[in-house]
KEKE-3310 file (N, C-alpha, C; in steps of 0.2 Angstrom, whole numbers, plus 5000, padded with zeros to 4 digits):
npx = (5778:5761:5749:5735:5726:5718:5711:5710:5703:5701:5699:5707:5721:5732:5729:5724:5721:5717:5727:5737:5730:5721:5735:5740:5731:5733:5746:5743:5736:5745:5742:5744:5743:5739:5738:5732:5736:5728:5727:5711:5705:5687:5686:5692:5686:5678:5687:5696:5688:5685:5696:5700:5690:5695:5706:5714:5720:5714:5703:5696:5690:5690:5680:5684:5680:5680:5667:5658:5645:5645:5653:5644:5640:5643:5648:5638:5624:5617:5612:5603:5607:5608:5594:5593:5604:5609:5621:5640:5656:5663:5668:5666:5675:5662:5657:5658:5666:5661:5661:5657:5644:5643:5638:5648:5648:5637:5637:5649:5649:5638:5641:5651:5642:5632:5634:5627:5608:5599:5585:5570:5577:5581:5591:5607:5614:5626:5631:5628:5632:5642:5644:5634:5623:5624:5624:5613:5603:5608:5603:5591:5586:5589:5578:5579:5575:5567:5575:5589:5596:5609:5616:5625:5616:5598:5589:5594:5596:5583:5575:5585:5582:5567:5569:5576:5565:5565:5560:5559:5571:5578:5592:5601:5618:5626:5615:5607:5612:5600:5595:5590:5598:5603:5612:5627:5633:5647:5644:5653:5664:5671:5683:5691:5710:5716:5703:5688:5684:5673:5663:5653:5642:5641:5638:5627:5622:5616:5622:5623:5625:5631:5644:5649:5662:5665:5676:5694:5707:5715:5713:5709:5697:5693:5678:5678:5687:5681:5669:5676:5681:5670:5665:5660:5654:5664:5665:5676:5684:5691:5686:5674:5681:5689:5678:5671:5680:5684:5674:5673:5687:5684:5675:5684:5695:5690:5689:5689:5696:5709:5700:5705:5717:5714:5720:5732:5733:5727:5737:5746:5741:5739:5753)
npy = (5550:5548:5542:5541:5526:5509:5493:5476:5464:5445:5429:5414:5425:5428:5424:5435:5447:5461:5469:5474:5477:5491:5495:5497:5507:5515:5520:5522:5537:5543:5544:5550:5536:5520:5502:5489:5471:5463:5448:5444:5434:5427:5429:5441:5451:5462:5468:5473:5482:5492:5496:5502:5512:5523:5525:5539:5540:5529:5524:5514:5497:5483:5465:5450:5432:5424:5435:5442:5441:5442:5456:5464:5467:5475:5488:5503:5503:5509:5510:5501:5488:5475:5472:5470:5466:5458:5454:5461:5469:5477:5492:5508:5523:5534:5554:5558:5550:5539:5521:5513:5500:5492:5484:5481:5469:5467:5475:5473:5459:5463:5470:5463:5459:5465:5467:5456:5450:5441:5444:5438:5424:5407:5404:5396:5395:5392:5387:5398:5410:5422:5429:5426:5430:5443:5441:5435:5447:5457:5448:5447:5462:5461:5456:5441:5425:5410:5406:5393:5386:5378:5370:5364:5363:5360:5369:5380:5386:5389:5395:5408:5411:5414:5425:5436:5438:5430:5418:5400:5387:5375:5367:5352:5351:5343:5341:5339:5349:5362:5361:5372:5383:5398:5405:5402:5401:5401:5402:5398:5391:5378:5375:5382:5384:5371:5368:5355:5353:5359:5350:5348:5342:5350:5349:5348:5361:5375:5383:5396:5400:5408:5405:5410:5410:5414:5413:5418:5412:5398:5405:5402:5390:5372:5373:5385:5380:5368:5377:5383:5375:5372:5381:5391:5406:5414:5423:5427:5425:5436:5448:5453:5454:5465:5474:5475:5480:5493:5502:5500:5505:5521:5526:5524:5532:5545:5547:5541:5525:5525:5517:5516:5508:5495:5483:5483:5482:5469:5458:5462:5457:5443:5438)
npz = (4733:4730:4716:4708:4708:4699:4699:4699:4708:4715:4718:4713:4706:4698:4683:4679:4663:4665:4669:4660:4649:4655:4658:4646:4640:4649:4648:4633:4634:4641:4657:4673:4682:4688:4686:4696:4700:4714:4726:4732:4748:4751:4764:4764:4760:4766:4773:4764:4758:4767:4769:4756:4756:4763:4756:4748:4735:4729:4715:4710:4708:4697:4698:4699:4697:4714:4716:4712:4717:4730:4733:4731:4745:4751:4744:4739:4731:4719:4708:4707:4705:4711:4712:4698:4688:4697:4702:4703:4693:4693:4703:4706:4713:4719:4713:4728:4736:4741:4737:4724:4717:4702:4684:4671:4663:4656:4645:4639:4634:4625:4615:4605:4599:4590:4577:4573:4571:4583:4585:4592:4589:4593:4609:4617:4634:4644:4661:4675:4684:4690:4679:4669:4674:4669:4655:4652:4656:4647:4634:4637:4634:4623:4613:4610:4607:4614:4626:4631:4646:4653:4664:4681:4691:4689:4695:4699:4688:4681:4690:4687:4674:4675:4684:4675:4664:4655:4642:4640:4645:4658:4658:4660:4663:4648:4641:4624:4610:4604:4585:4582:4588:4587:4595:4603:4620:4631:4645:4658:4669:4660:4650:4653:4658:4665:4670:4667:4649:4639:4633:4616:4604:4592:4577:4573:4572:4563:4548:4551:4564:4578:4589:4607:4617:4634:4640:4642:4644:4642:4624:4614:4615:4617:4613:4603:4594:4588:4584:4575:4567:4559:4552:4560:4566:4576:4594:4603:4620:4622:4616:4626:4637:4635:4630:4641:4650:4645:4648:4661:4662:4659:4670:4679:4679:4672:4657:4642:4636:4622:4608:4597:4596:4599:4587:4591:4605:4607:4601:4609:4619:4618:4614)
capx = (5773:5757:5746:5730:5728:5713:5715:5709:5703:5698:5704:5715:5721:5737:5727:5719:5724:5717:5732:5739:5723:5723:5741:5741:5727:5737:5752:5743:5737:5749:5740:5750:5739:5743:5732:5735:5731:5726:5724:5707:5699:5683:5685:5695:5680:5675:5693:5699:5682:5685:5704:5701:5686:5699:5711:5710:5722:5709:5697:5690:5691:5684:5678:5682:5678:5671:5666:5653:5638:5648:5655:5638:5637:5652:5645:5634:5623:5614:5610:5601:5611:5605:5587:5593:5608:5612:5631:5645:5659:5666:5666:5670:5672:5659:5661:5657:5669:5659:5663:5648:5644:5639:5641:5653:5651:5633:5637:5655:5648:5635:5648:5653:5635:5629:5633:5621:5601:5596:5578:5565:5580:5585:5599:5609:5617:5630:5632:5623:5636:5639:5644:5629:5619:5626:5624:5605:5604:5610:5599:5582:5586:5589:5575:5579:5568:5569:5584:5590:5599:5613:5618:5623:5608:5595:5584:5595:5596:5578:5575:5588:5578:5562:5569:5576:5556:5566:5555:5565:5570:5583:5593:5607:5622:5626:5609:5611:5610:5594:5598:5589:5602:5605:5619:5628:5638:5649:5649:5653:5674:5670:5687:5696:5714:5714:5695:5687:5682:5663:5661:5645:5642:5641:5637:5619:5618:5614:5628:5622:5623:5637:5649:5653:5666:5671:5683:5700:5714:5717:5711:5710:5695:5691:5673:5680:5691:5678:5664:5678:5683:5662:5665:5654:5654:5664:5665:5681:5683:5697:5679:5670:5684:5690:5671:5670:5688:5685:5666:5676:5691:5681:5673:5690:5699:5685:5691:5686:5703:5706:5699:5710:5723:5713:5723:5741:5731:5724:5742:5751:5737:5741:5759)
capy = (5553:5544:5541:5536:5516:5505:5486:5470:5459:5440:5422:5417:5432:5427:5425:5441:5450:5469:5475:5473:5480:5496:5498:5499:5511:5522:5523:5528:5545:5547:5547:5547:5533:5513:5497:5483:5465:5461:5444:5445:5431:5430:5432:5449:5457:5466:5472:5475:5488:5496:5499:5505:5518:5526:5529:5545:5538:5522:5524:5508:5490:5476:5460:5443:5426:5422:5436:5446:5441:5444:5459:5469:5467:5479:5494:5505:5499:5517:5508:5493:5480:5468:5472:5470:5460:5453:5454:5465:5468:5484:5496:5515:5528:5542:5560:5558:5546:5532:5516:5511:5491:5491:5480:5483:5464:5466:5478:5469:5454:5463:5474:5461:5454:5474:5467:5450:5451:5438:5445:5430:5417:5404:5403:5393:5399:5387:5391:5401:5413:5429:5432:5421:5436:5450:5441:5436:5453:5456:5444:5450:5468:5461:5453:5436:5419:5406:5403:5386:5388:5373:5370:5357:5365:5365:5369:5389:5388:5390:5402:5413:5413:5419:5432:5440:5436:5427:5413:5394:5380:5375:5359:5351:5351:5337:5339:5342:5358:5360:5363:5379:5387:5404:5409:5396:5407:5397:5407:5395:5391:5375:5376:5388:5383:5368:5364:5351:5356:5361:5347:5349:5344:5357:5347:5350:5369:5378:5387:5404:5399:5409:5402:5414:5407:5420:5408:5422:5410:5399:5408:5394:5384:5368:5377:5388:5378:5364:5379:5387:5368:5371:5387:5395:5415:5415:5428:5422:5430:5441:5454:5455:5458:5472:5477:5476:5483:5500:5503:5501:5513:5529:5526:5523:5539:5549:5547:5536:5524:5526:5511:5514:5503:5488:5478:5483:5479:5461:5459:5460:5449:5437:5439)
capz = (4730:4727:4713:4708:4704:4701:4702:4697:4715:4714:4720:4710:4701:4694:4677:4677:4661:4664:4671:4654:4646:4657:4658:4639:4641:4653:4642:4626:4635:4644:4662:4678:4686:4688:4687:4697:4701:4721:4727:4738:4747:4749:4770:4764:4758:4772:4775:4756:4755:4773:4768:4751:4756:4766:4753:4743:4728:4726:4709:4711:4706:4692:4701:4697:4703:4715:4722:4709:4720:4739:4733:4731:4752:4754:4740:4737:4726:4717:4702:4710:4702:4713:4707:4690:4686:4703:4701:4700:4691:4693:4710:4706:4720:4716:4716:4735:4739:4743:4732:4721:4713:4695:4682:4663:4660:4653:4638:4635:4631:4620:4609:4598:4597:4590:4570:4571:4573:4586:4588:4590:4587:4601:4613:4624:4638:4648:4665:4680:4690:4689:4672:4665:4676:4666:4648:4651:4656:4641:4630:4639:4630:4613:4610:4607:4606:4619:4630:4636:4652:4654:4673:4683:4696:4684:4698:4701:4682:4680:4692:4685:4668:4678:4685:4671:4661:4649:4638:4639:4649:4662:4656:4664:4656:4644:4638:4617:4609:4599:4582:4578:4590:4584:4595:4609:4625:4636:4652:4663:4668:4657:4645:4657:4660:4675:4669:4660:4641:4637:4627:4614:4597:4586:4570:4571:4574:4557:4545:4552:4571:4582:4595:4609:4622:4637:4643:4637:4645:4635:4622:4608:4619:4611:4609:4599:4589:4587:4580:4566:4561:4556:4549:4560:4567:4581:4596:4609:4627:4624:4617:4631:4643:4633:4629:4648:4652:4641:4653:4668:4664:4660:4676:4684:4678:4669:4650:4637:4633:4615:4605:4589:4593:4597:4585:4596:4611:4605:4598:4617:4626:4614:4616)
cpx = (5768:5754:5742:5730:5718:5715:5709:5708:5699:5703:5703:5715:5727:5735:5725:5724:5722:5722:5736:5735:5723:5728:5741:5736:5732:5741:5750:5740:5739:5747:5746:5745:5743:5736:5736:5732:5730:5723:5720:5702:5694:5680:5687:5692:5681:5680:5695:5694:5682:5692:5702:5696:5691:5704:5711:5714:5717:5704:5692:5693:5688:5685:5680:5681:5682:5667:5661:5647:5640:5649:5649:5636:5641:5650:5642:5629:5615:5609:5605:5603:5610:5600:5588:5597:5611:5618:5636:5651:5664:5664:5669:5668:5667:5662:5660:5662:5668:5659:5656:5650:5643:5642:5642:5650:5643:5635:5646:5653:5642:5639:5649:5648:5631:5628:5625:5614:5599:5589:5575:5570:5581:5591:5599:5615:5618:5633:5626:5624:5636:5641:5637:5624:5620:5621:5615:5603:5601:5604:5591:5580:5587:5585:5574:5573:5570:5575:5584:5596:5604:5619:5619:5617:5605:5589:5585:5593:5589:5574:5579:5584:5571:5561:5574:5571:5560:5562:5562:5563:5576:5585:5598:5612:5623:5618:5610:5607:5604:5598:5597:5592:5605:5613:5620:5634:5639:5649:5651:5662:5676:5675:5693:5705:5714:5707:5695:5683:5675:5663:5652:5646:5639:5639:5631:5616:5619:5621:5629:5623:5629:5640:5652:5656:5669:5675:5689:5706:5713:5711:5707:5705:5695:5685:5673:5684:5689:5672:5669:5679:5676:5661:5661:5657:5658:5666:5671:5681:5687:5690:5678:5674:5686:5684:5672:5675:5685:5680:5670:5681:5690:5678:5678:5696:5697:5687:5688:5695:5702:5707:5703:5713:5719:5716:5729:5738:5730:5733:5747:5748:5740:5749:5762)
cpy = (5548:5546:5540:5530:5516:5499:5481:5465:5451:5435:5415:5424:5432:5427:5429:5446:5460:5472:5477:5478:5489:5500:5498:5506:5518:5525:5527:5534:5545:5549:5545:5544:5525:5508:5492:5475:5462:5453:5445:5440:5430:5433:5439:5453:5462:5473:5473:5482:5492:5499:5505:5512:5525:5529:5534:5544:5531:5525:5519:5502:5485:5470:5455:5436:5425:5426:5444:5447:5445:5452:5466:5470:5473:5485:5497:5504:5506:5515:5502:5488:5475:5465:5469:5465:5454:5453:5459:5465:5472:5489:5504:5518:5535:5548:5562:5555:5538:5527:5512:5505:5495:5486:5482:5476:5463:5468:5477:5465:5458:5468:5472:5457:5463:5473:5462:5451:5445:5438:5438:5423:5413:5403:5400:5394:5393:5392:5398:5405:5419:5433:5431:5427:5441:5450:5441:5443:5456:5454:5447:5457:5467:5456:5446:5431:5417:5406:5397:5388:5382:5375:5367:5358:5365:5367:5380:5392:5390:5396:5407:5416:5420:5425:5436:5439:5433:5420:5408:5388:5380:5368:5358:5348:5343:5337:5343:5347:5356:5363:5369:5383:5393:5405:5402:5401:5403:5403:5404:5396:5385:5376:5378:5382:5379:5367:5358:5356:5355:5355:5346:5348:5347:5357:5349:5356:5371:5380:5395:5405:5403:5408:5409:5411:5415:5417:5413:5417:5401:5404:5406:5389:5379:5369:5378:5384:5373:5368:5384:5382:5367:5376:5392:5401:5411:5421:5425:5429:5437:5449:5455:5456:5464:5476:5481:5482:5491:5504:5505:5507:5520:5529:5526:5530:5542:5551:5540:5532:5522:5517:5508:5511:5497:5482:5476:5477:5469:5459:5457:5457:5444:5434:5435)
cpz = (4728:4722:4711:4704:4706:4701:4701:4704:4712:4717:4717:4707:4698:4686:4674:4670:4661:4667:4662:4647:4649:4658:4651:4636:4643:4651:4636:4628:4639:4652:4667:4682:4683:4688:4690:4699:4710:4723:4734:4740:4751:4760:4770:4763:4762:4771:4770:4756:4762:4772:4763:4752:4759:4762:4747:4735:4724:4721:4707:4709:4702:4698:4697:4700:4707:4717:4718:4713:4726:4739:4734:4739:4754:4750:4741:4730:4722:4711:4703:4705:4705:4713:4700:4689:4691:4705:4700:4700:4693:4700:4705:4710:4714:4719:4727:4740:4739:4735:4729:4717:4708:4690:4673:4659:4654:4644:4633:4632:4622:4613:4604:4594:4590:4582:4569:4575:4575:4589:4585:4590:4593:4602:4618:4626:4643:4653:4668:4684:4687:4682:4667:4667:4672:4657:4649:4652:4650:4636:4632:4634:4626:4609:4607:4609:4614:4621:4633:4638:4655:4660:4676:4689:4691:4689:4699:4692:4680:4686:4692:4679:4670:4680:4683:4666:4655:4647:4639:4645:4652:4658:4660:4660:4653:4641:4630:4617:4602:4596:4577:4584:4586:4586:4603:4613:4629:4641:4657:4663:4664:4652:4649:4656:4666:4676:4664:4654:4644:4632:4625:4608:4594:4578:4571:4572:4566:4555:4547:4558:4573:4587:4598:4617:4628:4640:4640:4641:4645:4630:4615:4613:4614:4610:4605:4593:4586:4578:4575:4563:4558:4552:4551:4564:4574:4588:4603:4617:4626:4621:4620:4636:4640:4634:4638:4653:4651:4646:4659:4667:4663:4666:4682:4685:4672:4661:4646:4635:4625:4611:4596:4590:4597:4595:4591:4603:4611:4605:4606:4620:4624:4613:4622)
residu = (UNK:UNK:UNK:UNK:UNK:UNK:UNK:UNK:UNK:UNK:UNK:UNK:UNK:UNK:UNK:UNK:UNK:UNK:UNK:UNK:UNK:UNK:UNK:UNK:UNK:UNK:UNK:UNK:UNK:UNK:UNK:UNK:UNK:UNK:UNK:UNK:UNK:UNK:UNK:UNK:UNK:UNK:UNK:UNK:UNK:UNK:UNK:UNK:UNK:UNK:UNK:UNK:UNK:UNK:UNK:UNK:UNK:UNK:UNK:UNK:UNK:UNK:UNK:UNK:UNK:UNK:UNK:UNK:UNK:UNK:UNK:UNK:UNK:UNK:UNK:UNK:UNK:UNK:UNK:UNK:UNK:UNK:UNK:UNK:UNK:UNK:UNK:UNK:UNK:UNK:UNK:UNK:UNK:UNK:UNK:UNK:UNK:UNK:UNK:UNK:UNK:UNK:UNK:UNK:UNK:UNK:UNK:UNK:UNK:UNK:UNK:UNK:UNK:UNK:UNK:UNK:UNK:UNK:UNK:UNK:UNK:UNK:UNK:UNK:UNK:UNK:UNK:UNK:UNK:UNK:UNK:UNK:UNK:UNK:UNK:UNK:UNK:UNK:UNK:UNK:UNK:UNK:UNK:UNK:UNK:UNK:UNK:UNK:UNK:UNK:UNK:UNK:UNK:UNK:UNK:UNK:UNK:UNK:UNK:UNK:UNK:UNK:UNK:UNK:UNK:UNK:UNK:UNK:UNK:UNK:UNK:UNK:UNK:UNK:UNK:UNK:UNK:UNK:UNK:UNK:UNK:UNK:UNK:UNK:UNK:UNK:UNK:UNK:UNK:UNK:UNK:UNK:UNK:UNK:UNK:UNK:UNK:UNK:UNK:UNK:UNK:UNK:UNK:UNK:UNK:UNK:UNK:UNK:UNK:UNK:UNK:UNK:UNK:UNK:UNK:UNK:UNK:UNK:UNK:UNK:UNK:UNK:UNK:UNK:UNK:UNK:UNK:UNK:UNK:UNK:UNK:UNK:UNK:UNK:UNK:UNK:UNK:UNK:UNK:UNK:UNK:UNK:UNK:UNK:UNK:UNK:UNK:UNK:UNK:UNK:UNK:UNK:UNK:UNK:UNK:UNK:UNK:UNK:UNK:UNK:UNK:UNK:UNK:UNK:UNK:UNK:UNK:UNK:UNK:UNK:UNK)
# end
């Protein structure tokens, strides 16, 4: 007897924690459905998204690197995500069947940003791939000051800005952080687990500035542990995957997953 499942594809995917995330979902109401994790590379496209159209238990799937750009080839794209953010995260089959892109990752990231007012203030934004596509996104609709865009291209990194009408500059990375930086966002894999660290001194950003890292494996980057040894706000990955995660499974099995246990959840990732 089958089921309905959704699934987590990318290469690697051994790292990926939303099965964990939606399996904890599925257990607290009780659904009979499954999440899994699929290693997909990036020749399997074609055929990962020709198999799965066919299958009446498939609800869809999150994206992750490499294959947020590639993956919009293989979709329906209803929402023009590729007018807009460029990238996506997440597939869900619509009520017709057919498998549609879009993307969770813009309004994950912004979730845990929703207390602090960035209007007019500057931001820097490390990294140019497809997560860096969602967050400007992102930053375009909340009104914030300049953006400097740190890249080892700074030539894509400057017309990524453009074509979200964001105000700023392209630098290349290791260029320092100016020190009326409001809010600082690693998006890059910079920290990741098997990367080198984001190295940036952090002494000259203000006492009010915020550090947001979505590196979530380690979880602890040296970012992050650099900007609390400062005492300053910080916002760590394991946010915006959940932010992102929660987006994705109403869209994956038409319920909202319930966000009171939170803490539990955090609590087993971390485990």
């Amino acid at each position: 007897m089958t089921r309905p499942y959704a699934e987590v594809i990318g290469d690697p995917i051994v790292q990926s924690k939303s099965p964990v995330i939606h399996g904890f979902w599925l257990d607290r109401l009780g659904l009979d459905a499954e999440y899994r994790k699929t290693l997909v590379g990036a020749d399997d496209l074609p055929r990962f998204f020709a198999e799965r159209r066919e299958d009446p238990d498939w609800r869809g799937c999150n994206i992750t690197m490499p294959h947020k750009l590639a993956a919009l080839d293989h979709v329906d794209d209803r929402g023009d995500v590729r007018g807009g953010i460029g990238a996506i995260n997440t597939v869900f089959r619509a009520d017709d069947g057919v498998p549609v892109g879009t993307n969770t990752d813009a309004g994950g990231f912004y979730a845990p940003l929703a207390g602090f007012d960035f209007a007019g203030r500057p931001v820097t934004v490390v990294g140019a791939g497809g997560a860096a596509r969602a967050i400007l996104f992102a930053l375009a609709r909340m009104d914030v000051g300049p953006v400097t865009l740190l890249n080892r291209n700074v030539l894509k990194a400057g017309v990524l800005l453009s074509s979200f009408g964001l105000k700023g500059q392209a630098l290349p990375l290791g260029a320092p952080l100016a020190p009326d930086t409001a809010l600082l966002v690693n998006a890059s894999t910079l920290g990741m687990a098997g990367q080198p660290p984001l190295e940036m001194d952090l002494d000259v950003l203000g006492e009010d500035a915020v550090v947001y890292d979505i590196v979530y494996a380690p979880l602890e980057t040296p970012l992050l542990a650099a900007a609390r040894a400062r005492g300053l706000d910080t916002v760590d990955g394991l946010e915006m995957l959940v932010g992102q995660a929660a987006l994705a499974f109403e869209l994956f099995f038409g319920v909202a997953p319930p966000r009171d246990g939170d803490d539990d959840l955090r609590a087993l990732l971390l485990g």
